[in-house]
Residue, then its C-alpha position, 0 to 999 in steps of 0.5 A: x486488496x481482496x485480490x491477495x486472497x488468491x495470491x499466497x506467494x506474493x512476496x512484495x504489495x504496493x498499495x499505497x494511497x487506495x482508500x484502503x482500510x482493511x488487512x484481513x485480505x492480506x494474513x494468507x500472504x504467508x512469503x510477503x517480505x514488503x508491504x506498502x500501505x502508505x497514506x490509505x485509510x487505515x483507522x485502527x493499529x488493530x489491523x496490524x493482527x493480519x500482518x502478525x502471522x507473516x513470518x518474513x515480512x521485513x518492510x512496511x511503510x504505514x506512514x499517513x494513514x489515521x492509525x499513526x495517531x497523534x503520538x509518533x512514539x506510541x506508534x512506532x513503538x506499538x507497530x514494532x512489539x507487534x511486528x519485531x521482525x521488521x527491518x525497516x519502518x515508514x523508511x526508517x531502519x529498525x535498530x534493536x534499541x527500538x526493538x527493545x523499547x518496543x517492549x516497554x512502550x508498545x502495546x500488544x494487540x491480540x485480537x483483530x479490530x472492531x469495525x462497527x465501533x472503530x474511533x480515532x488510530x486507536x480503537x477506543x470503543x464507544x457508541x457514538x465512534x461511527x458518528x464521530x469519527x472522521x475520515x479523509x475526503x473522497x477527493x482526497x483519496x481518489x486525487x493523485x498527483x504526478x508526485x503521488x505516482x512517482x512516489x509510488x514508482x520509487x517504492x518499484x525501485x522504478x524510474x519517475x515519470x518526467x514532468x513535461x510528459x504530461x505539460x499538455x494536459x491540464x491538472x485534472x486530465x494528467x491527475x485521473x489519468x495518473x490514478x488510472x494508470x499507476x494503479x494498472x501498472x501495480x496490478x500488472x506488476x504484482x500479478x507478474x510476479x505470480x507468473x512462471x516462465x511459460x505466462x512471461x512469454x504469453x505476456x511477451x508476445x502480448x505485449x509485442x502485439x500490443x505494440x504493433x497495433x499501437x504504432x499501426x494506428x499512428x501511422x494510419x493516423x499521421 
């Protein structure tokens, strides 16, 4: 995610089930308008005080990370006090009764988190937080299952992998694999948006070559 240091222009980021936990990198990314976090490792709303500044931020799925807590309520309530210009929440419109009770039932954060002393979604401070804190399995974030790729597809706006494009491997092959290469064609993706019409073409021709190797060496093969 520090890669968003040097991308002030993005304007859509898909990050979804990284084993992300931290937004600092994300506060310059002034023309950011879509923002998916969804099932990452985001412990404390806090983190939501680095989105603050992000005037046209519009969309944000934050939906199964830690920070949602126990109380659904409390933490749509607290997401949209902090972040009233948002249209859309976890892929749920924003209507302006919630935006009103926001107000009411939302907590404001004025400051940004306290990672030495983070415990639970809601930044309760305490000595033994660091200990007793829990945290998603390792496997758990570095898994990823076809599902979990065409999620993230759809939230591109693009086509899900069919099933029986990978029926010859078996389920650890197709999920590293899967892992692998979602996350490659996000990085692609993203960065392409910071490209003018002269870095397409080189992308074009790139690609074309790319291509040719790829059909040689089947060929040569077969």
């Amino acid at each position: 995610i520090s890669i968003c240091r040097d991308l002030p222009n993005i304007e859509v980021i898909t990050f979804s089930v990284n084993g992300i936990s931290d937004l600092e990198p994300l506060h310059q990314c002034q023309n950011l308008s879509e923002l998916y976090l969804r099932r990452n490792n985001i412990r404390s709303l806090d983190e939501l005080f680095y989105l603050k500044t992000l005037p046209r931020l519009r969309v944000l799925w934050l939906a199964e990370n830690p920070c949602c807590g126990p109380d659904p309520h409390r933490y749509r309530m607290t997401v949209l006090r902090n972040l009233p210009s948002l249209q859309k929440l976890d892929n749920q419109a924003v209507t302006e009764e919630e935006l009103s009770q926001a107000l009411v039932d939302g907590v404001e954060i004025t400051a940004p988190p306290a990672r030495s002393s983070v415990e639970n979604g809601w930044s309760e401070s305490t000595a033994s937080s660091a200990a007793g804190s829990t945290t998603e399995p390792e496997s758990e974030l570095l898994s990823c299952s076809l599902e979990e790729a065409n999620k993230t597809q759809e939230e591109l706006d693009m086509k899900p992998t069919p099933r029986d494009k990978y029926s010859s491997f078996s389920s650890q092959e197709t999920d590293c694999s899967c892992k692998k290469k979602n996350n490659v064609l996000n990085a692609i993706l993203l960065l392409m948006k910071e490209l003018d019409a002269e870095g397409l073409e080189i992308i074009q021709q790139t690609v074309a070559r790319r291509l040719q190797a790829f059909q040689k060496k089947e060929l040569q093969e077969e």
